[in-house]
C-alpha positions in Angstrom: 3.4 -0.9 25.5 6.5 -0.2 23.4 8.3 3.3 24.2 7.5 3.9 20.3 3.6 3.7 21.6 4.3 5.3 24.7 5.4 8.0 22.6 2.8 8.1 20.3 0.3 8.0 22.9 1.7 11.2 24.5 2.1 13.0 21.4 -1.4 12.0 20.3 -2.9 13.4 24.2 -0.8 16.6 23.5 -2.2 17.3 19.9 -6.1 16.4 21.7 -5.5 19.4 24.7 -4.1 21.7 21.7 -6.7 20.9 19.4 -10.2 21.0 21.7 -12.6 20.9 18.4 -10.8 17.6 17.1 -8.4 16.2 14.7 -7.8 13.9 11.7 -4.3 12.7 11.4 -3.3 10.0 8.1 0.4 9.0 8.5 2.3 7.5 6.4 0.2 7.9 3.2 0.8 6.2 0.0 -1.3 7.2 -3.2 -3.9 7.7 -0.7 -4.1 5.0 1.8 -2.8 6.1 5.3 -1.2 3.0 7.2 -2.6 4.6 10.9 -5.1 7.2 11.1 -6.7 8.6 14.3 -9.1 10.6 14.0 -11.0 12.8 17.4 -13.1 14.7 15.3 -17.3 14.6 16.7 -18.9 11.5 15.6 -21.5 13.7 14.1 -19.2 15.8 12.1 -17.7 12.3 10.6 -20.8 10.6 9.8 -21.6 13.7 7.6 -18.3 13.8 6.4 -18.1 10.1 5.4 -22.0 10.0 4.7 -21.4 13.1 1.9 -18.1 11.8 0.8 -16.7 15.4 1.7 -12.9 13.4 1.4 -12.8 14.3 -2.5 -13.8 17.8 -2.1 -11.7 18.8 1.2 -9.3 21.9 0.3 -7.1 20.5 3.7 -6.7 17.4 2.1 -6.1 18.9 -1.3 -3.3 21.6 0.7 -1.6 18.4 2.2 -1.2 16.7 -0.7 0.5 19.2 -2.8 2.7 21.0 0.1 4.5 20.6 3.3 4.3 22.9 6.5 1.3 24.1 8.2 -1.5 26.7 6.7 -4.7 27.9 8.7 -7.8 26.7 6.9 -9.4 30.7 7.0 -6.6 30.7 4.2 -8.4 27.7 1.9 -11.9 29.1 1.8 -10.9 30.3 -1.7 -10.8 26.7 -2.6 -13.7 25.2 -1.0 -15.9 25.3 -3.9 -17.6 22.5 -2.5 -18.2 24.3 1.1 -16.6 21.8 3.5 -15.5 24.3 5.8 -18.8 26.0 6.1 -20.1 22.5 7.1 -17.8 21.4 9.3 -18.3 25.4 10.7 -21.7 24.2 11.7 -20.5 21.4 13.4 -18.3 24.0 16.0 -15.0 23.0 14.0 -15.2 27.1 13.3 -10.7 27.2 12.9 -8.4 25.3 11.9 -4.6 24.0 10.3 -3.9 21.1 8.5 0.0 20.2 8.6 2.0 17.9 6.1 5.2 16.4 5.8 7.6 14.1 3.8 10.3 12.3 4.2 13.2 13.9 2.4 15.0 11.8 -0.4 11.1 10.5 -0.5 11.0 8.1 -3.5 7.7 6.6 -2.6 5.5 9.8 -2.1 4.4 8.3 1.2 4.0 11.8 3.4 1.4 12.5 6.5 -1.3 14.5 6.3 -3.1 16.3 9.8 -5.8 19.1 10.5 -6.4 20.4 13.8 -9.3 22.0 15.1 -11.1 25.0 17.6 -13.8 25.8 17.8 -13.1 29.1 19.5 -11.0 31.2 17.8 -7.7 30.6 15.3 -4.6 28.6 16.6 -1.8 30.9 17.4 1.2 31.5 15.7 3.2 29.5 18.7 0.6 26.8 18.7 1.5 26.3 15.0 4.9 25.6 15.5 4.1 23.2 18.0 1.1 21.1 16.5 3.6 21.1 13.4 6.5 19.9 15.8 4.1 17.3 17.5 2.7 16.0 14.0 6.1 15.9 12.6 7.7 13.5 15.2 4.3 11.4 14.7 5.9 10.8 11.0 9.2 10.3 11.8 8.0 7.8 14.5 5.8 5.8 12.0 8.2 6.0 9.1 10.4 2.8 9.5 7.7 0.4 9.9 10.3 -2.0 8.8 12.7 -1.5 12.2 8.9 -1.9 14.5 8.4 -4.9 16.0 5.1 -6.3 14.3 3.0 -6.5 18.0 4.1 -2.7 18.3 2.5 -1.9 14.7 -1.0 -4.0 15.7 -1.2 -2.2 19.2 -1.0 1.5 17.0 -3.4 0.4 14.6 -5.3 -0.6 18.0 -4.9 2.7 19.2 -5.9 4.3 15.8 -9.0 2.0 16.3 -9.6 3.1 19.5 -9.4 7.2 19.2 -11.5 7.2 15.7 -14.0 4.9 17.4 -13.6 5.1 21.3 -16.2 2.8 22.6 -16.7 0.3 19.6 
């Protein structure tokens, strides 16, 4: 593995002990095409997800794409018309944040998009700043695909393989 992996990797394990209910992560998104995307989320939840096509209707996504920081989803129920909170609620993903960020000087609208989830309670104030911190090096890491060496870009969208689908 390339330090740039090994780095991921430990970023990724940090954000899965901070976020025990699961997480969907797109980096490095243009229009709306993430080039990696790891996903810990319950299979269940993401079959219903994907099997409802909840993606047009999700206020996180709709949040990430039209800001950058970190908001607590108890903030978005305004916006969920379409009630994908209160579904992924009865699939224990009860709290959550979604994060997003963008290269400054960003001519190409690429940014990264995250949500991180409990099921126990909502994330802390500290734990904010820190899945924000975590998620933000994940971008910066990803951003220069360019200077990656092209076996270290397969092996991360091996790994992104690997944590949406462990065990295919």
């Amino acid at each position: 593995m390339s330090p740039t992996q090994v780095e991921i990797s430990q970023v990724l394990g940090e954000l899965n002990d901070m976020a025990p209910a699961g997480y969907a992560i797109g980096l490095q998104i243009q229009y709306t095409t993430p080039k990696f995307m790891f996903q810990t989320y319950s299979k269940a939840w993401l079959n219903y997800y994907s099997q409802n096509g909840l993606l047009m209707s999700d206020p996180t996504l709709a949040w990430g794409f039209d800001h950058t920081g970190a908001v607590r989803w108890s903030k978005l129920k305004e916006n969920d018309s379409a009630g994908v909170l209160e579904k992924a609620a009865e699939h224990g993903i009860n709290f959550g944040i979604t994060c997003a960020t963008e290269t400054p000087n960003n001519k190409d609208g690429i940014r990264s998009v995250g949500s991180f989830a409990r099921g126990d309670r909502e994330f802390t104030d500290d734990e904010i700043v820190r899945i924000l911190s975590a998620f933000d090096q994940l971008h910066t890491r990803t951003e220069d695909q360019a200077q990656l060496p092209p076996e270290t870009i397969q092996q991360l969208k091996n790994m992104s393989i690997m944590v949406t689908h462990p065990g295919s």
